[in-house]
KOLLOBA-343698 format. One record per atom (N, C-alpha, C, O): y negated, x negated, z negated; atom name; residue in one letter; residue number from 0. Coordinates in steps of 0.2 Angstrom, whole numbers. Example, Ala and Ser with C-alpha at 12.3 -4.5 7.8 and 13.67 -1.06 7.14 Angstrom:
2
      c2      c1      c3    a   r     k
      28     -66     -39    N   A     0
      22     -62     -39   CA   A     0
      16     -66     -39    C   A     0
      17     -71     -42    O   A     0
      11     -64     -35    N   S     1
       5     -68     -36   CA   S     1
       0     -64     -39    C   S     1
      -6     -67     -40    O   S     1
REM end
This chain:
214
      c2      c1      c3    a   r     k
    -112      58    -116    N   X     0
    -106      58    -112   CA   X     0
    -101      54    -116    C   X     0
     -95      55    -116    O   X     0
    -103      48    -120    N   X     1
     -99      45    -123   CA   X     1
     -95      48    -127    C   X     1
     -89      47    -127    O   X     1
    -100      53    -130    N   X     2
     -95      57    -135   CA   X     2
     -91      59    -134    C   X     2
     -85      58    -137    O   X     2
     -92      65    -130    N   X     3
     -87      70    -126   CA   X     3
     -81      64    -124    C   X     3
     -76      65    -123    O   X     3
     -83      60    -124    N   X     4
     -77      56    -118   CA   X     4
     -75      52    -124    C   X     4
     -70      48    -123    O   X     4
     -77      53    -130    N   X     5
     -72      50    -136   CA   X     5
     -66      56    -137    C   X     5
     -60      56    -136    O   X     5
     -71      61    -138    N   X     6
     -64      68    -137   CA   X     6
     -59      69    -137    C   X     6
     -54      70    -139    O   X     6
     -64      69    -128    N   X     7
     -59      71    -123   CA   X     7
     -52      65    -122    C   X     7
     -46      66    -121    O   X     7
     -54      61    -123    N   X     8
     -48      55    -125   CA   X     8
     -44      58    -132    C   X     8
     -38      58    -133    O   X     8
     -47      60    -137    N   X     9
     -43      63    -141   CA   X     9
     -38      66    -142    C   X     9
     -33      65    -146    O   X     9
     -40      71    -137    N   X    10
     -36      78    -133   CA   X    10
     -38      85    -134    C   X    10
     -34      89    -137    O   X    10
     -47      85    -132    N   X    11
     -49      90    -135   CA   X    11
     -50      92    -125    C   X    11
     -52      89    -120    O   X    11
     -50      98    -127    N   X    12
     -50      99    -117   CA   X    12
     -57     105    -119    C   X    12
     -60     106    -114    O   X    12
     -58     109    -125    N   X    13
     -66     112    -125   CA   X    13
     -70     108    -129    C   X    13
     -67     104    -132    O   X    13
     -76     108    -128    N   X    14
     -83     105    -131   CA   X    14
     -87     110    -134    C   X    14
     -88     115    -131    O   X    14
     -89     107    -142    N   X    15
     -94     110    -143   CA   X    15
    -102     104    -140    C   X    15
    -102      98    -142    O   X    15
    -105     107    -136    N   X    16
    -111     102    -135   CA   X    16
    -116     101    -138    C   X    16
    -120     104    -134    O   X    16
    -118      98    -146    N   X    17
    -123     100    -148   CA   X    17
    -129      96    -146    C   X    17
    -127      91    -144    O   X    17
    -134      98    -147    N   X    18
    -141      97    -145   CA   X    18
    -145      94    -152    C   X    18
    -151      92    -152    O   X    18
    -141      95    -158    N   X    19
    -144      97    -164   CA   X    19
    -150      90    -167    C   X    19
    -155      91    -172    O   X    19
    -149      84    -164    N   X    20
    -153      80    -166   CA   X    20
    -158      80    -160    C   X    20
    -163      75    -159    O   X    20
    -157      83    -157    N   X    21
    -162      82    -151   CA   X    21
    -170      87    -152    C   X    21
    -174      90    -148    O   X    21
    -170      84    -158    N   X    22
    -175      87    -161   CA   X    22
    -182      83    -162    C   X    22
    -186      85    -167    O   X    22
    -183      77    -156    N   X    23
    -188      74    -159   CA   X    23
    -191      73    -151    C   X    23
    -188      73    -145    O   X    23
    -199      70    -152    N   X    24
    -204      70    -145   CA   X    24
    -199      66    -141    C   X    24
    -199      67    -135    O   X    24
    -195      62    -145    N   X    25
    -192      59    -138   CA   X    25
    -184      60    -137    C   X    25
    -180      56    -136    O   X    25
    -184      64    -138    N   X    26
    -178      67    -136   CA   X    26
    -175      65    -127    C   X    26
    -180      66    -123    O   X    26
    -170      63    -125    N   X    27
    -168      62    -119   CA   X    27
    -168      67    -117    C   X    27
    -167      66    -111    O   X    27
    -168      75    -117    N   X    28
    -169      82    -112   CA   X    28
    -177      81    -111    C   X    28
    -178      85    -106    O   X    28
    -181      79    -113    N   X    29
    -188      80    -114   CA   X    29
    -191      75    -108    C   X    29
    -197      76    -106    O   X    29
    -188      69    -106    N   X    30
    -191      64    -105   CA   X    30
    -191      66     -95    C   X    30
    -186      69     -94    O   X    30
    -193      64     -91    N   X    31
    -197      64     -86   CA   X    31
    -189      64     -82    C   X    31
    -188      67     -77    O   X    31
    -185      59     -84    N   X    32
    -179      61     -80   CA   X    32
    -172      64     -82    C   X    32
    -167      63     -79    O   X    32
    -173      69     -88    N   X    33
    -168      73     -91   CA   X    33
    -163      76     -86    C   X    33
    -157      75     -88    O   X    33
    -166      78     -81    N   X    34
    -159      79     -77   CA   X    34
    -154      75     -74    C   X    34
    -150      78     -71    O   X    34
    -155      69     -75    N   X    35
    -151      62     -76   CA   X    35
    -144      63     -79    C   X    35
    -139      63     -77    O   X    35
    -148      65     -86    N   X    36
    -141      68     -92   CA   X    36
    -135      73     -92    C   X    36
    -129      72     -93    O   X    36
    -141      77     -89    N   X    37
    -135      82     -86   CA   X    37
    -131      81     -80    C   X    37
    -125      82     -80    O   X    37
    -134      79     -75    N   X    38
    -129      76     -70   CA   X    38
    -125      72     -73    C   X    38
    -120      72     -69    O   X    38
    -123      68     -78    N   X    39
    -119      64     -80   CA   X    39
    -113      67     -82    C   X    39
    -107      66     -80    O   X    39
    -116      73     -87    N   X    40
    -112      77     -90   CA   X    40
    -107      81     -86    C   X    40
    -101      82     -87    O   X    40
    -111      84     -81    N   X    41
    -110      87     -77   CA   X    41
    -100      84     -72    C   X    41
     -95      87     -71    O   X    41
    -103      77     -71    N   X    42
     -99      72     -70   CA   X    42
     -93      72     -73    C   X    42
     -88      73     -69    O   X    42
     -92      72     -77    N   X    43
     -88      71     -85   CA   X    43
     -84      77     -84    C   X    43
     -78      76     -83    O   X    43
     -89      82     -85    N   X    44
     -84      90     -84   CA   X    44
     -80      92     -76    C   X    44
     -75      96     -75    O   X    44
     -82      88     -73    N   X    45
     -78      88     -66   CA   X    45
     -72      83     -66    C   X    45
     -66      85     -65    O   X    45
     -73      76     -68    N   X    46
     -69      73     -67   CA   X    46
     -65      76     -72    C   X    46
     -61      79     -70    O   X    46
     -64      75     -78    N   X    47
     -59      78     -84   CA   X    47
     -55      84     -86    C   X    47
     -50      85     -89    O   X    47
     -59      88     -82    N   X    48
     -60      95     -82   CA   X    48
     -60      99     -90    C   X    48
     -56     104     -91    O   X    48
     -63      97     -93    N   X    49
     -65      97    -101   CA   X    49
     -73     104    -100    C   X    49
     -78     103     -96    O   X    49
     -71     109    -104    N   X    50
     -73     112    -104   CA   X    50
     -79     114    -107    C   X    50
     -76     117    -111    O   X    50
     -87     115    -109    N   X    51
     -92     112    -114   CA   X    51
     -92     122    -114    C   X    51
     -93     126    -109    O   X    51
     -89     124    -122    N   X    52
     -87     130    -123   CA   X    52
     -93     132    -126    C   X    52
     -94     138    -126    O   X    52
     -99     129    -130    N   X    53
    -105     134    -134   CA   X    53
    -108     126    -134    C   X    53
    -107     121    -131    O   X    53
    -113     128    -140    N   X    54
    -120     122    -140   CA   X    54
    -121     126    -146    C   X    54
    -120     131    -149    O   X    54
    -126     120    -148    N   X    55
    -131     121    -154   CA   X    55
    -136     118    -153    C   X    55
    -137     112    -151    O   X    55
    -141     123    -153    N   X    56
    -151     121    -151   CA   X    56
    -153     116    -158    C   X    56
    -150     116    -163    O   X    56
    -157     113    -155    N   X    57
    -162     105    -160   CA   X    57
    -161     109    -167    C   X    57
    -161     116    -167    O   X    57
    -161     105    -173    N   X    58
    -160     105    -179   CA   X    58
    -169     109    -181    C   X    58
    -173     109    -176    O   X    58
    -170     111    -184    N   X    59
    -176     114    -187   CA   X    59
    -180     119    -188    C   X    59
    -176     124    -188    O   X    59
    -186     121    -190    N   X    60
    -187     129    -194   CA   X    60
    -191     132    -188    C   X    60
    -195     128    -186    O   X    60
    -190     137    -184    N   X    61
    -196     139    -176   CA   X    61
    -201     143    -181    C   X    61
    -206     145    -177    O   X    61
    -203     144    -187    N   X    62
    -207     146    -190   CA   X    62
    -211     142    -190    C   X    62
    -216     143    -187    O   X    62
    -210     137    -193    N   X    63
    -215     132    -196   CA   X    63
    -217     126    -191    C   X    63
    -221     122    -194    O   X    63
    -213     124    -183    N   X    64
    -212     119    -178   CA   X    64
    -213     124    -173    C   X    64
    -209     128    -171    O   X    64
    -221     123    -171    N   X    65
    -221     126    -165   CA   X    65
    -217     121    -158    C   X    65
    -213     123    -154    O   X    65
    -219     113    -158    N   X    66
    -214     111    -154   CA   X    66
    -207     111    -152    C   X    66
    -204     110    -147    O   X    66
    -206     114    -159    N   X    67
    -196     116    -157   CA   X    67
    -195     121    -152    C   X    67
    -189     121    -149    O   X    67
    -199     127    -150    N   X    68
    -201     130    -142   CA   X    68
    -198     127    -137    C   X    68
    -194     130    -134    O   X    68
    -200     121    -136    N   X    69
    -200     118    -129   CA   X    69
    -193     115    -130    C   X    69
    -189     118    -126    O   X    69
    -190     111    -133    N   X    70
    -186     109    -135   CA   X    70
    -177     112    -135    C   X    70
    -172     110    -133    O   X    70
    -180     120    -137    N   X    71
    -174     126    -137   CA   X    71
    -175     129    -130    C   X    71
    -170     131    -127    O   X    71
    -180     128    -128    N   X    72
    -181     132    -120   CA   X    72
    -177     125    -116    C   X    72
    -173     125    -111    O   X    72
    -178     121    -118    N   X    73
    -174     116    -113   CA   X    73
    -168     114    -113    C   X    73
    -165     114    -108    O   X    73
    -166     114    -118    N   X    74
    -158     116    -121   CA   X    74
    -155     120    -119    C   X    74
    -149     119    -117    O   X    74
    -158     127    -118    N   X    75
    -156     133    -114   CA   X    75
    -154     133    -107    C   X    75
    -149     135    -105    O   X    75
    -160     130    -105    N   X    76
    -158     128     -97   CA   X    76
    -150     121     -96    C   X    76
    -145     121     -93    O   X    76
    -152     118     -98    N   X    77
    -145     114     -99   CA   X    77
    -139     116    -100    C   X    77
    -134     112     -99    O   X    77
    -139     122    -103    N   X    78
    -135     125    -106   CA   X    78
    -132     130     -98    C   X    78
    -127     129     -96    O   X    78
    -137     133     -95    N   X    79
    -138     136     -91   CA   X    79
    -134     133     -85    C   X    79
    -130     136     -82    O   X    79
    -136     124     -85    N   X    80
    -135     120     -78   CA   X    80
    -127     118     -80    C   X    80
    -124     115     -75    O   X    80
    -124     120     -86    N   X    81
    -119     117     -89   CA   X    81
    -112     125     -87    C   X    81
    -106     125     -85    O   X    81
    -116     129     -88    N   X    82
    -111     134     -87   CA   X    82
    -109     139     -96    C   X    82
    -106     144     -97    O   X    82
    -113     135    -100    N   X    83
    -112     135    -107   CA   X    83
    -112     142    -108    C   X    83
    -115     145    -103    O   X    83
    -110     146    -113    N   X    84
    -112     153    -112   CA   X    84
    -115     159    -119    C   X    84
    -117     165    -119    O   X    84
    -114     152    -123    N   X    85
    -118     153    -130   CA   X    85
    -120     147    -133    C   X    85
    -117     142    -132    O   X    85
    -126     147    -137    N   X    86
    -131     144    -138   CA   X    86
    -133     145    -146    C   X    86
    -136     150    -148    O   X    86
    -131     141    -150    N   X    87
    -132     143    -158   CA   X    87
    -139     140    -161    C   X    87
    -142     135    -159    O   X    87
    -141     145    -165    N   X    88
    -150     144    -166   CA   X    88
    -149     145    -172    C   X    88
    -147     151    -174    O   X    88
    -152     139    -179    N   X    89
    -153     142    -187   CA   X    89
    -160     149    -187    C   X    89
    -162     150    -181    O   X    89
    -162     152    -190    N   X    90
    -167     155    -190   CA   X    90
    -173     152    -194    C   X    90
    -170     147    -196    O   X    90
    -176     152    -196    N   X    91
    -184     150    -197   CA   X    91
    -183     153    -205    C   X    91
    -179     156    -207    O   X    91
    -188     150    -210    N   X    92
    -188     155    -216   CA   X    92
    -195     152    -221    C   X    92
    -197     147    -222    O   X    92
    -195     155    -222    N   X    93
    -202     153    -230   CA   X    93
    -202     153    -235    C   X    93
    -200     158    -236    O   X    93
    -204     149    -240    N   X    94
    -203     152    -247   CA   X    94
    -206     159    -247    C   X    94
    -211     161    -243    O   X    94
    -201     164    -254    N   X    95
    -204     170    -254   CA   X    95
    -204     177    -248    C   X    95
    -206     182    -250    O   X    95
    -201     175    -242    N   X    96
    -200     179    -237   CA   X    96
    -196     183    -240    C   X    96
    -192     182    -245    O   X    96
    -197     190    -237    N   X    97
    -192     195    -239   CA   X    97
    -191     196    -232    C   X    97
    -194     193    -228    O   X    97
    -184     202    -233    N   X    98
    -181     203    -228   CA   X    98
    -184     206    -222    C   X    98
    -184     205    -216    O   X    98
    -189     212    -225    N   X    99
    -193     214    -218   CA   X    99
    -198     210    -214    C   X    99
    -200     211    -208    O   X    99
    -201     203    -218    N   X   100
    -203     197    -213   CA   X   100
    -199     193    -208    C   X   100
    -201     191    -203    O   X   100
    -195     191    -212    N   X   101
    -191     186    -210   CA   X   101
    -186     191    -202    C   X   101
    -186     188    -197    O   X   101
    -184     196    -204    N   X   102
    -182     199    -198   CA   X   102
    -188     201    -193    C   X   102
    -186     200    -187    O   X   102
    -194     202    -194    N   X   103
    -198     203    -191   CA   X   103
    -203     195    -188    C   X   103
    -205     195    -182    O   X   103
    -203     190    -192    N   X   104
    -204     183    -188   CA   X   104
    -200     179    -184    C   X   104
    -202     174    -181    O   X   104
    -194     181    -185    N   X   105
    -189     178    -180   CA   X   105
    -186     182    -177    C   X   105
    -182     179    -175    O   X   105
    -185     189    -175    N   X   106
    -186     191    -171   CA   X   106
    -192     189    -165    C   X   106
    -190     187    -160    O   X   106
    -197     190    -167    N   X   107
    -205     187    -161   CA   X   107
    -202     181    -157    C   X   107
    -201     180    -151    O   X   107
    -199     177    -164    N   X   108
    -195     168    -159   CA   X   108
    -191     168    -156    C   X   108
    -190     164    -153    O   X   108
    -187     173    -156    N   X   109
    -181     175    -151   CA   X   109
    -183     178    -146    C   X   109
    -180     177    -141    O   X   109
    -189     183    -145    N   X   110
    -191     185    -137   CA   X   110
    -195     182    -135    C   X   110
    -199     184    -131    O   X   110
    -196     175    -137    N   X   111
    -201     171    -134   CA   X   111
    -196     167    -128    C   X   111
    -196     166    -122    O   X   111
    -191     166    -132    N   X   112
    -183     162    -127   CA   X   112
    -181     168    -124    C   X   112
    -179     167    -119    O   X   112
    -180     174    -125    N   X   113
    -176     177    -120   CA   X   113
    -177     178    -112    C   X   113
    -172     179    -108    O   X   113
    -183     176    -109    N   X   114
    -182     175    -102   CA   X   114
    -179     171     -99    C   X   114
    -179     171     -93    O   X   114
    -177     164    -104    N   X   115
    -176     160    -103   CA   X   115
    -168     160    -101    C   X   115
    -165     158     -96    O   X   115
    -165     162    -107    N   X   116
    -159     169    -108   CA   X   116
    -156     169    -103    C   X   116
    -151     167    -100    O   X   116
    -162     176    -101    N   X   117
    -159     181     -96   CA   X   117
    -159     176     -91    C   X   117
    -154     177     -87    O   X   117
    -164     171     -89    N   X   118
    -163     166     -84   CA   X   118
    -156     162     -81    C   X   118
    -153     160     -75    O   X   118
    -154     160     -88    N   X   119
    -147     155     -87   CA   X   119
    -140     157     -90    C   X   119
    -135     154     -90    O   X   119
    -142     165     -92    N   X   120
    -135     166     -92   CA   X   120
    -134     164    -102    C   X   120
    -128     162    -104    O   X   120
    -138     164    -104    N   X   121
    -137     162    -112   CA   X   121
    -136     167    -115    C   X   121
    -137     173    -112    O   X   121
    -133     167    -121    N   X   122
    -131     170    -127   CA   X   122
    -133     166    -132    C   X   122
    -130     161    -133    O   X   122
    -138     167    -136    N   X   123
    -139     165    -145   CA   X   123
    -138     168    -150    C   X   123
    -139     173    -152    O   X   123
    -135     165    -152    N   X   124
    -133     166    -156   CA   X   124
    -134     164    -165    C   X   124
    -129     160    -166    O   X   124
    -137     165    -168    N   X   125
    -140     165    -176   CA   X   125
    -134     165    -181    C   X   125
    -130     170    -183    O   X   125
    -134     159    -183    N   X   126
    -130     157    -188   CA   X   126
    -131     159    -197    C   X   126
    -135     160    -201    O   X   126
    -126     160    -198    N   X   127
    -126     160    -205   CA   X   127
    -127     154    -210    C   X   127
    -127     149    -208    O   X   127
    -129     154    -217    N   X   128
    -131     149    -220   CA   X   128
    -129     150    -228    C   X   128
    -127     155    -231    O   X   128
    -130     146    -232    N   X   129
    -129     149    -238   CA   X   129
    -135     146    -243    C   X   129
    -139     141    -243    O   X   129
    -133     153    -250    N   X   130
    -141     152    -254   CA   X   130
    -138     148    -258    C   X   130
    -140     150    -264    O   X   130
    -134     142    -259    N   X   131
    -135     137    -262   CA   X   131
    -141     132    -261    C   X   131
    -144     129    -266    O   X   131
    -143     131    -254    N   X   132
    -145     127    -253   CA   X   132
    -152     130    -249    C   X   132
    -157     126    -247    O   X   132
    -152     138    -249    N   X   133
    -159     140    -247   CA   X   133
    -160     145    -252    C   X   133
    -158     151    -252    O   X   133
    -164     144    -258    N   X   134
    -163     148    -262   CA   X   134
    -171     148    -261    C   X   134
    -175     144    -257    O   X   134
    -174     155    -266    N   X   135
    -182     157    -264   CA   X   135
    -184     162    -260    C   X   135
    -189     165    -261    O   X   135
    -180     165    -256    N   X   136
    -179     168    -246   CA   X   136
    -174     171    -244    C   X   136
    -169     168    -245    O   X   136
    -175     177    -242    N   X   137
    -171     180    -237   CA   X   137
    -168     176    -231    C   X   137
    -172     174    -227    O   X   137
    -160     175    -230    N   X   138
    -159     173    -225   CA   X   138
    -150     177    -224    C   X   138
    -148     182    -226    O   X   138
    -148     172    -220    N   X   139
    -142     175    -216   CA   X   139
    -137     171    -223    C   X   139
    -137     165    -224    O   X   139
    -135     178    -227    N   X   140
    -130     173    -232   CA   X   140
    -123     178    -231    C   X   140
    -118     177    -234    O   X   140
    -124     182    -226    N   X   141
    -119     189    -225   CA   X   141
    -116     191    -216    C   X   141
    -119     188    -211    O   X   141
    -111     195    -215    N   X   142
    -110     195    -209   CA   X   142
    -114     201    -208    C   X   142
    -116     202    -202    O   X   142
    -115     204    -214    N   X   143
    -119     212    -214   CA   X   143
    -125     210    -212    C   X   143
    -127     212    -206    O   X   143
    -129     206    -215    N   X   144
    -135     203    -210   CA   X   144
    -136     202    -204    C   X   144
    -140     205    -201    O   X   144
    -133     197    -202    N   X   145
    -131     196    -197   CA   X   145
    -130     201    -192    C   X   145
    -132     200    -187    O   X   145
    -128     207    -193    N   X   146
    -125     212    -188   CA   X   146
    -131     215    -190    C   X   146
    -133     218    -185    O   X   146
    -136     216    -194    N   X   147
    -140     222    -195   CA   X   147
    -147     218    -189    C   X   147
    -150     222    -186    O   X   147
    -147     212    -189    N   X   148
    -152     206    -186   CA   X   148
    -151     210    -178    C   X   148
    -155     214    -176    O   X   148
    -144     207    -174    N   X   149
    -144     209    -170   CA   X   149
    -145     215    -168    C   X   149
    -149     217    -163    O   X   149
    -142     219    -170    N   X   150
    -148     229    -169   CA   X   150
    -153     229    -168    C   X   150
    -156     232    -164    O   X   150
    -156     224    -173    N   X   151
    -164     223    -174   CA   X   151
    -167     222    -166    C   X   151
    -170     227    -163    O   X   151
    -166     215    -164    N   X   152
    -167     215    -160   CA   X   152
    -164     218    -153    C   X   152
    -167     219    -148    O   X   152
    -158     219    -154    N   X   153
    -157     225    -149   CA   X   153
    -157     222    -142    C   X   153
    -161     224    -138    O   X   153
    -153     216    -139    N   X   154
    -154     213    -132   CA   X   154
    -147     209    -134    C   X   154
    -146     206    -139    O   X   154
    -143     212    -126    N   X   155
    -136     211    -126   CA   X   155
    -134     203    -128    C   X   155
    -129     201    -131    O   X   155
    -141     199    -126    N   X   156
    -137     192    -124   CA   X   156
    -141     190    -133    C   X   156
    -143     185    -134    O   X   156
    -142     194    -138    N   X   157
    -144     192    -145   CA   X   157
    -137     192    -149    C   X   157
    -135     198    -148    O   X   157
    -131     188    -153    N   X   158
    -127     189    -156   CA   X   158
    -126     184    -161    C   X   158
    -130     180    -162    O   X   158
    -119     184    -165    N   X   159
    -119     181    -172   CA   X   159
    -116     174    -173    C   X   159
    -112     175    -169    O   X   159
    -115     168    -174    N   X   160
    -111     164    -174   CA   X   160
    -109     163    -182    C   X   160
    -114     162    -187    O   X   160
    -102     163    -183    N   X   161
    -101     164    -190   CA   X   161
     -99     158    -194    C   X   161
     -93     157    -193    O   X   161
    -100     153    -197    N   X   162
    -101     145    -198   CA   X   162
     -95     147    -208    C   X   162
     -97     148    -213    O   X   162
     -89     146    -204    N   X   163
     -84     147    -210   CA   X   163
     -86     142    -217    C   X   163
     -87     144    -222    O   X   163
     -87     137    -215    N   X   164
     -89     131    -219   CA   X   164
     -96     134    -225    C   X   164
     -96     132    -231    O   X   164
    -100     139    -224    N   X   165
    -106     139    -226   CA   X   165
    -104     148    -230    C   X   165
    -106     150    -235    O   X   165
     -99     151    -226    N   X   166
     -96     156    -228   CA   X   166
     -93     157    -236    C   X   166
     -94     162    -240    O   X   166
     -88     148    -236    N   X   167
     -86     147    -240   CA   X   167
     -89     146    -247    C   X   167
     -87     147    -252    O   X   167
     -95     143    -247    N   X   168
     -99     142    -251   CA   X   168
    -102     149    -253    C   X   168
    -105     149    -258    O   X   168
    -101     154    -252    N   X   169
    -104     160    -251   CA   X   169
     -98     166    -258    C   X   169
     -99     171    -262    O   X   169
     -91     163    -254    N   X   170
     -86     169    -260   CA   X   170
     -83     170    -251    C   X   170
     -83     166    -247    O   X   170
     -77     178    -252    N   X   171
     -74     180    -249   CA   X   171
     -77     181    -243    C   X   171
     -83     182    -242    O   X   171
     -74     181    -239    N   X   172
     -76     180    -230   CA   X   172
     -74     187    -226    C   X   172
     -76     191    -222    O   X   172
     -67     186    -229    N   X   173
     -64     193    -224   CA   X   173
     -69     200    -220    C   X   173
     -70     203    -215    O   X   173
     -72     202    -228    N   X   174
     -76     209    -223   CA   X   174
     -84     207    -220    C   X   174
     -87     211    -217    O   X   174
     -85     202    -222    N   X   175
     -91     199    -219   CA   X   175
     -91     198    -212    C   X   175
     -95     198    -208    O   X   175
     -82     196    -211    N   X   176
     -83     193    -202   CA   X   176
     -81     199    -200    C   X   176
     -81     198    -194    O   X   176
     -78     206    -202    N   X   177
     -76     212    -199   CA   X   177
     -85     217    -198    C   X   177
     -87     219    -193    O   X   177
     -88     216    -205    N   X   178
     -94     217    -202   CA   X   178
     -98     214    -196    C   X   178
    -100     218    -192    O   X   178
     -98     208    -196    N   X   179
     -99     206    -189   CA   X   179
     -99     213    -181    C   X   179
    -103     215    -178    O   X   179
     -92     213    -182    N   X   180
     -89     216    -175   CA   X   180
     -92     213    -168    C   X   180
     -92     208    -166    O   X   180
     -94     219    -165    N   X   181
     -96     216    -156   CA   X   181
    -100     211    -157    C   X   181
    -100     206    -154    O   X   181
    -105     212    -162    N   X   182
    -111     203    -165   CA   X   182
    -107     197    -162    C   X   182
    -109     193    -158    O   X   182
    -101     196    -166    N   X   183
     -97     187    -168   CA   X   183
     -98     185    -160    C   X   183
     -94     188    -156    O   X   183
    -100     181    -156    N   X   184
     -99     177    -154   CA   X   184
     -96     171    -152    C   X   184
     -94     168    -147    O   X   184
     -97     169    -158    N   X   185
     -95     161    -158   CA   X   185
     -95     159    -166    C   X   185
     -98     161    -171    O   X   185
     -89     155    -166    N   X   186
     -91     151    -171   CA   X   186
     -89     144    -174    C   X   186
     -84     141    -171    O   X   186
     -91     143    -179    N   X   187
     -91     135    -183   CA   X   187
     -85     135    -189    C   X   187
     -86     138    -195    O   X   187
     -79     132    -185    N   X   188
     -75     131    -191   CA   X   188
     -74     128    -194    C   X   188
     -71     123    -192    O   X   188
     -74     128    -200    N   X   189
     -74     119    -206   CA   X   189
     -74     121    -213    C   X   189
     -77     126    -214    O   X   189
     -70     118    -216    N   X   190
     -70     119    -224   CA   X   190
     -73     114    -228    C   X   190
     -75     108    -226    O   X   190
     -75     115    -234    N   X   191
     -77     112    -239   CA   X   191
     -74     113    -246    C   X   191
     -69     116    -247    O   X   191
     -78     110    -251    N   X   192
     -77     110    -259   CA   X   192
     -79     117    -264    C   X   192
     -78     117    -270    O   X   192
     -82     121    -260    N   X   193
     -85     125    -263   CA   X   193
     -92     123    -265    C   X   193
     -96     127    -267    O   X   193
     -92     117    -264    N   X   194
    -100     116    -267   CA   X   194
    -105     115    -263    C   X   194
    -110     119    -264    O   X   194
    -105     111    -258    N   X   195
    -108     107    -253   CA   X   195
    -105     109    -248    C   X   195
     -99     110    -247    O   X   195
    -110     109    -242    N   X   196
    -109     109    -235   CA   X   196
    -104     102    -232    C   X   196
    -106      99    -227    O   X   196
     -98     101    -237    N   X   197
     -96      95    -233   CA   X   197
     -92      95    -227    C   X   197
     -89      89    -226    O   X   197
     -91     100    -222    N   X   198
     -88     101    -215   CA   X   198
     -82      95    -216    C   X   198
     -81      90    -212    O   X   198
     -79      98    -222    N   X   199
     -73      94    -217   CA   X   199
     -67     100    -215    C   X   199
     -67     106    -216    O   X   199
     -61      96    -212    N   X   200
     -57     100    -208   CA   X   200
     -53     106    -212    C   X   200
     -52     105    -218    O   X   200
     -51     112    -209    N   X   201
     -49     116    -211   CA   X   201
     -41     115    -214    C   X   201
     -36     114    -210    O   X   201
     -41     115    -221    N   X   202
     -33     116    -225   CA   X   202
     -38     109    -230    C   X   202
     -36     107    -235    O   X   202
     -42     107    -227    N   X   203
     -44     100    -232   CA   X   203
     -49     102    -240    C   X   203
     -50      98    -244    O   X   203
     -50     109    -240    N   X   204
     -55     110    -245   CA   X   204
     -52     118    -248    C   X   204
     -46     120    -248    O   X   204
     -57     120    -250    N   X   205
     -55     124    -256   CA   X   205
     -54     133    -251    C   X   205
     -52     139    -253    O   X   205
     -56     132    -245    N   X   206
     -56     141    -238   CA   X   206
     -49     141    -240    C   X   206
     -44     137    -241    O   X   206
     -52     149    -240    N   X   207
     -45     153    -239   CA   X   207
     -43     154    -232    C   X   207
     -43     160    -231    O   X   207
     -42     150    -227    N   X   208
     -38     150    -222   CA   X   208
     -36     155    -220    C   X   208
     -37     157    -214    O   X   208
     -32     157    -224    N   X   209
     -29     165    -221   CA   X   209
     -32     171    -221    C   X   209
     -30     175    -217    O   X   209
     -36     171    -225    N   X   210
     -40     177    -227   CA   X   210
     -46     176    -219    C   X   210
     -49     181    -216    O   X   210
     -47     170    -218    N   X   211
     -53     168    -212   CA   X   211
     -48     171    -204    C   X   211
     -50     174    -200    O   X   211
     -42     169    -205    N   X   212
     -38     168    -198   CA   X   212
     -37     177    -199    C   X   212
     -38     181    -193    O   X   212
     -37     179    -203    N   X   213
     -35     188    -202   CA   X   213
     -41     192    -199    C   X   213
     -40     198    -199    O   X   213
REM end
């Protein structure tokens, strides 16, 4: 709450609410009085009238962290209790996976959450990434991926968030975010150097801005 209430003093009236370090046994959603948190939150969004517009699920691989499960399922429901209406999830990956594993093992990890989903009104949404930094593996370095994933799986509330910062590192964006299409749900906007994931503010790094706003 603090955070948001740094923001929102800012003069930011939507919230991204991430979840992204809440990746550990003792996480505050995990703990016996979690629903504390949310009421607080809750609080926050009523008095301020500040808006909590997407989220981001705990930092980690669901291939390789079977705990990360519980974690995203609780996230969810939060999400749920929040009003929130998409939910950003990395995908899982292996050295050496090829495409038809990797669509095929994270796939299984997203119908493990969809009841949870269909429960509270979520959308997940699977992030893009870049092979600078995931080399070895098949993964989301494309919007064409991205939209082919969603088909895969095939379940309304499954869709793309498109992370411009990671984009950038990648080359041109324009037809990546048109392939997209009905997929794009959400997404993460931030520029960098071209080199590194340095998220900083958009007109600060080397994005072509215009080409992303088109």
């Amino acid at each position: 709450v603090d955070r948001a209430r740094c923001l929102y003093e800012a003069g930011y009236t939507g919230i991204d609410l991430s979840f992204f370090y809440e990746n550990r046994p003792d996480s505050r959603f995990l703990l016996p009085d979690w629903k504390h948190e949310v009421d607080d939150l809750l609080r926050f969004r009523d008095e301020t009238g500040v808006e909590f517009l997407q989220s981001h699920l705990p930092s980690g691989d669901p291939l390789r962290e079977e705990a990360l499960l519980q974690r995203d399922i609780r996230c969810l429901e939060v999400c749920g209790m929040l009003g929130i209406p998409t939910a950003v999830i990395h995908a899982g990956a292996l050295p050496g996976m090829g495409k038809e594993e990797f669509f095929e093992k994270n796939a299984a990890y997203v119908r493990r959450l969809l009841p949870t989903m269909e429960a509270n009104g979520v959308t997940l949404c699977l992030e893009n990434s870049a092979s600078s930094y995931r080399r070895g593996y098949f993964y989301f370095f494309t919007g064409t991926s991205l939209a082919e994933f969603c088909d895969y799986v095939d379940h309304p509330l499954v869709g793309a968030c498109w992370d411009t910062g990671h984009a950038n590192l990648e080359g041109p964006q324009h037809e990546e975010i048109l392939a997209m299409g009905r997929h794009l749900k959400a997404i993460h906007f931030n520029d960098n150097y071209g080199v590194t994931d340095d998220h900083v503010l958009p007109f600060m790094g080397t994005m072509n801005v215009d080409e992303v706003m088109t």
